[in-house]
C-alpha positions as CSV (number, residue, x, y, z in Angstrom):
1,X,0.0,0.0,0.0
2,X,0.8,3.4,-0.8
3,X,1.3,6.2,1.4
4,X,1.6,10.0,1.0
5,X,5.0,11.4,0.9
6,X,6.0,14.1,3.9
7,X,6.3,17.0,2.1
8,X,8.0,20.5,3.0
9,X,6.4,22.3,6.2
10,X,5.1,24.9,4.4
11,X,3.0,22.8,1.7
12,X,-0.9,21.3,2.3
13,X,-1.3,18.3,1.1
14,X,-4.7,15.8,1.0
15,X,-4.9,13.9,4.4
16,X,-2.9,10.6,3.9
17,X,-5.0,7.6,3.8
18,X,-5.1,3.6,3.2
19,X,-6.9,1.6,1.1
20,X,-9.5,-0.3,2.5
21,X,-8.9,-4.0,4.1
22,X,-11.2,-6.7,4.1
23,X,-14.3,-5.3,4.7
24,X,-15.9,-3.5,2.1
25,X,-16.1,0.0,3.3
26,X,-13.4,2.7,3.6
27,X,-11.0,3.3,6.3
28,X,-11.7,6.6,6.2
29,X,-15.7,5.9,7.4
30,X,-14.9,4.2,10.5
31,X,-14.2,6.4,12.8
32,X,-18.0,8.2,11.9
33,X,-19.4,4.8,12.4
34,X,-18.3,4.4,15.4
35,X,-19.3,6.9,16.8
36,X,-22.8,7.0,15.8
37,X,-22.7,3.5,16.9
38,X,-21.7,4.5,20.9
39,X,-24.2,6.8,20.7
40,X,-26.7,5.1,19.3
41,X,-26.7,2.5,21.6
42,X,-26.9,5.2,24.9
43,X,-30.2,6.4,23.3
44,X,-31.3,2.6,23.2
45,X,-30.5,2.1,26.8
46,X,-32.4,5.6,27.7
47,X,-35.5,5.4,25.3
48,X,-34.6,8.3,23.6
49,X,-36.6,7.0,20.9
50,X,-36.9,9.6,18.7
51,X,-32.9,10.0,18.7
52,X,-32.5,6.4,18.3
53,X,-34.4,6.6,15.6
54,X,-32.4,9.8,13.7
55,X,-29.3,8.1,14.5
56,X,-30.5,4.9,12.7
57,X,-31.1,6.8,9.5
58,X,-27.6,8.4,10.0
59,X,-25.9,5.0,11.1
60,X,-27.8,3.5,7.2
61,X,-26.4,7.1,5.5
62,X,-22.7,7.0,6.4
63,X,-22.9,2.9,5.9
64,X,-23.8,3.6,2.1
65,X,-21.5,6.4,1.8
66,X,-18.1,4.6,2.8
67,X,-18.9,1.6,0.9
68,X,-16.2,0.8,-1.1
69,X,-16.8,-2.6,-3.4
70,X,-14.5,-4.2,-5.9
71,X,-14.7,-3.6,-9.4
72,X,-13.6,-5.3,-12.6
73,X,-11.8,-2.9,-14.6
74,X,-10.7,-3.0,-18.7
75,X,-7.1,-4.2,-18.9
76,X,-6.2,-1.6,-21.5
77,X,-3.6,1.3,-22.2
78,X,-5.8,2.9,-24.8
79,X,-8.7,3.4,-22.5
80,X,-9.4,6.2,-20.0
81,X,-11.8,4.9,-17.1
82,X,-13.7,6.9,-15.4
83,X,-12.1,7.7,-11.6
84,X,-15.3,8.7,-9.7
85,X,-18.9,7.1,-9.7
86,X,-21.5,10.0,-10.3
87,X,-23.0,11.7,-13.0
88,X,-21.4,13.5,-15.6
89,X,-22.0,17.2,-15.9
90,X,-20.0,18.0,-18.5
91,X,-18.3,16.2,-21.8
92,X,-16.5,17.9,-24.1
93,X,-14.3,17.2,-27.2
94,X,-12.2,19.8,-29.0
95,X,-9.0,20.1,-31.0
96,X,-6.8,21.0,-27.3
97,X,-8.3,17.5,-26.2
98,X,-11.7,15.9,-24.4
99,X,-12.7,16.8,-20.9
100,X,-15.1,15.1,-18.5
101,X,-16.5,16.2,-15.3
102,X,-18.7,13.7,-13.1
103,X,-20.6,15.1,-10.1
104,X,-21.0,12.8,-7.2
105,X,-23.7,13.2,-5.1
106,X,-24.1,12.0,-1.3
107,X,-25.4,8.4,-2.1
108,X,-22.6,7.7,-4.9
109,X,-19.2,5.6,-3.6
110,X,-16.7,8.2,-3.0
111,X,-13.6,6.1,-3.7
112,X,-11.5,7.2,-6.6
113,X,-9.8,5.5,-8.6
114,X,-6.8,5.6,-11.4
115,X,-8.1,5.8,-15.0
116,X,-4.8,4.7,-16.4
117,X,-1.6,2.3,-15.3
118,X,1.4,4.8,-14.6
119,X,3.3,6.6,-12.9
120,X,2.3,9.9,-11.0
121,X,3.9,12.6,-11.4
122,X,2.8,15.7,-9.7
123,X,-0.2,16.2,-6.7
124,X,-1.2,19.7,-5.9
125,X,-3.3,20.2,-3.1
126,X,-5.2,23.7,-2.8
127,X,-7.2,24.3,0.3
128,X,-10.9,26.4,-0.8
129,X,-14.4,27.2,-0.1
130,X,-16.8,24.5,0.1
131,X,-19.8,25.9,-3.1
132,X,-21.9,23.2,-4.6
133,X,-19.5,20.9,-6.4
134,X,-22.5,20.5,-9.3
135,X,-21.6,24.6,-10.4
136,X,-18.2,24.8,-12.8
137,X,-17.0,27.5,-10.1
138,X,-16.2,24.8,-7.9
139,X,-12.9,23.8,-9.7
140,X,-11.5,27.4,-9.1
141,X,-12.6,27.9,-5.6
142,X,-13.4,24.7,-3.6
143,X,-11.1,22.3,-2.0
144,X,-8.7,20.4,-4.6
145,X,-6.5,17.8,-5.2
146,X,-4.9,17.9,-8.7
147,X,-3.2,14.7,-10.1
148,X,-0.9,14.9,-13.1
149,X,0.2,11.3,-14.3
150,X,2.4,9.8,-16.8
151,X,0.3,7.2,-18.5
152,X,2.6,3.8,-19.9
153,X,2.9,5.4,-23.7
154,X,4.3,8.5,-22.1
155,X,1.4,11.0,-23.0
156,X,1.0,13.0,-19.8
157,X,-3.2,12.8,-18.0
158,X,-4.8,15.0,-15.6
159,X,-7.6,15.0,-13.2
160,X,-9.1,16.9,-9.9
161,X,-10.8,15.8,-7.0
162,X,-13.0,18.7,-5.7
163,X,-14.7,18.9,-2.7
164,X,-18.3,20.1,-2.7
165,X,-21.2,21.8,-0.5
166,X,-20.7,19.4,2.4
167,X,-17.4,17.5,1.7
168,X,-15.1,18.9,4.5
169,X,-11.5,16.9,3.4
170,X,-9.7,14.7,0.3
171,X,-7.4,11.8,1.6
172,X,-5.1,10.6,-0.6
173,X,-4.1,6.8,-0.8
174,X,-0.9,7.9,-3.3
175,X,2.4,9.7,-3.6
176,X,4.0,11.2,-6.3
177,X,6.5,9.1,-8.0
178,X,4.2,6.4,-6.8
179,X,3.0,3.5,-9.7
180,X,-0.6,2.9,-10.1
181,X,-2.8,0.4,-12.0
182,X,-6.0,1.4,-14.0
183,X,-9.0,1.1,-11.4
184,X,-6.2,0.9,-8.5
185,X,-7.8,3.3,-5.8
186,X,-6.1,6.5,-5.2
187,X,-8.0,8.6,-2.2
188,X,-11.6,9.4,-1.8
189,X,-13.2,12.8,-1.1
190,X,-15.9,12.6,2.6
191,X,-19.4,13.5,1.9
192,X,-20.5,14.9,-1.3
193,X,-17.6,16.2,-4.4
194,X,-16.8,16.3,-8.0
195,X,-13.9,14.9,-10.4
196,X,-13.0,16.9,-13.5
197,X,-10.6,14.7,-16.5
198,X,-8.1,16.2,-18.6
199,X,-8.0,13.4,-21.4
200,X,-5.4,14.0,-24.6
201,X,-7.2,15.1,-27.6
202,X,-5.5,11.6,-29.6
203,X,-8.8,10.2,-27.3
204,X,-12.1,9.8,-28.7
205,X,-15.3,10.6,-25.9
206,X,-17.2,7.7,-25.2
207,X,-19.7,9.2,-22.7
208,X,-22.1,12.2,-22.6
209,X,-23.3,14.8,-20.5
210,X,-26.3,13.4,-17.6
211,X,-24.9,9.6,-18.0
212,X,-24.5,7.7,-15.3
213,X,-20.7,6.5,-14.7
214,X,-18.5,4.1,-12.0
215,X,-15.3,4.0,-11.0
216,X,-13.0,2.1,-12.6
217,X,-15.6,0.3,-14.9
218,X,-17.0,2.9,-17.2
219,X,-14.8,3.9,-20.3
220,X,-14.5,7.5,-20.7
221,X,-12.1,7.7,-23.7
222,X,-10.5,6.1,-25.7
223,X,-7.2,6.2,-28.3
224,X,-8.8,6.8,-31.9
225,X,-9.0,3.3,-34.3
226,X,-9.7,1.4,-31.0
227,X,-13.9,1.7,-31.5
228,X,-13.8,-1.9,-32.0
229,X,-13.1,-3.3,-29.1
230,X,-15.5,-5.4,-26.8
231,X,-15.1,-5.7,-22.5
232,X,-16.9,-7.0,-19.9
C-alpha cells in the first residue's frame, strides 16, 4: 500500500490515507461509524426514541456512503476509465483534447480510482471554499486535489478531485512518483464532491453529458481506431 509522501512544512497536502482491508467499506468511514454507533446505543438504553431513531437513518447514511466494493476494470492502455462514480455534468471534445466532469452526489461511492496504469507525477493540493460541487465554479474555488500522471505510452493525463457543499477533506491513498494500475484506488473525497478529466485530444469521448458512470468500470475515452473493441 501506498502512502503520501511528507512533504515540505510549508505545503498542504490531501490527508494521507489507506486503502480499504477486508471489509468492504473505507478506512476513512470508521471512525464516523463508530461513533454514531456508541451513541446510538446510549439512546437505546435511555429510550430516547426519537434520537434512536435519527441516529438509525444516519448509522444507514454514512454505511452507504463509505462503501467501497470491488470492481472489474478493462485491462487496456488505450482506455481512459472513469475515476469517480456520479453523473457527468459535462463532456466535451475539441482540438486542445476531451474533458469530462462527473458530479458525485451523497449516495454515490466516494472512492477514486486511477483511470490509467502509470506513474504519478505531480499532486497539488489547494485548500478552498466549500460551493456546490454541481456549479463549474467549484474547480477554481473549492477544496482540490490535482493529479498529473504519466500514463505507460508517455502522453501525460490530468484529473481533480474537488470537494463540494458538504465535503469537508480529500485523503489521498498515493504519492508522487508512486506506480498505479488502472481502477487501482487512489484517495476518496468525505461526503459529497466532483472529479474533473483532462483526457489527450489523440482520445475519442465515449460518454455524454447526464450519464451515469463508476469508478473504474466505465470507459470515458479512448485512443482513436480502438472503437472496436468489446469488455466486460
Amino acid at each position: 500500500m501506498h502512502a503520501c509522501m511528507l512533504p515540505p512544512m510549508n505545503k498542504k497536502v490531501a490527508i494521507s490515507g489507506r486503502p480499504r482491508g477486508r471489509i468492504p467499506l473505507a478506512r476513512e468511514g470508521w471512525s464516523f461509524l463508530l461513533i454514531c454507533t456508541a451513541i446510538l446505543m446510549i439512546t437505546v438504553v435511555l429510550r430516547w426514541h426519537i434520537v434512536t431513531g435519527f441516529l438509525a437513518i444516519l448509522l444507514l447514511f454514512m454505511l452507504n456512503f463509505f462503501r467501497d466494493p470491488e470492481r472489474l476494470t478493462p485491462e487496456d492502455d488505450d482506455l481512459f476509465i472513469s475515476p469517480a462514480d456520479g453523473k457527468v455534468v459535462r463532456a466535451d471534445q475539441t482540438g486542445a483534447g476531451v474533458r469530462v466532469d462527473i458530479f458525485m452526489n451523497v449516495f454515490d461511492v466516494h472512492v477514486n480510482r486511477a483511470p490509467m496504469s502509470g506513474r504519478i507525477t505531480r499532486m497539488q493540493y489547494t485548500p478552498g471554499s466549500f460551493i456546490n460541487a454541481a456549479h463549474d465554479q467549484a474547480g477554481e474555488h473549492n477544496e482540490r486535489n490535482r493529479f498529473e500522471m504519466e500514463p505507460e505510452d508517455g502522453t501525460p493525463i490530468a484529473f481533480t478531485q474537488i470537494a463540494g457543499l458538504v465535503a469537508r477533506r480529500i485523503v489521498s491513498y498515493v504519492a508522487v512518483g508512486g506506480r498505479v494500475k488502472a481502477g487501482q484506488r487512489i484517495g476518496m473525497i468525505r461526503f459529497g464532491s466532483r472529479v474533473n478529466c483532462e483526457i489527450p485530444p489523440e482520445f475519442t469521448l465515449e460518454v455524454k453529458a447526464g450519464q451515469r458512470v463508476k469508478a473504474g468500470k466505465t470507459i470515458l475515452a479512448r485512443k482513436a481506431g480502438t472503437a472496436g473493441r468489446k469488455y466486460e
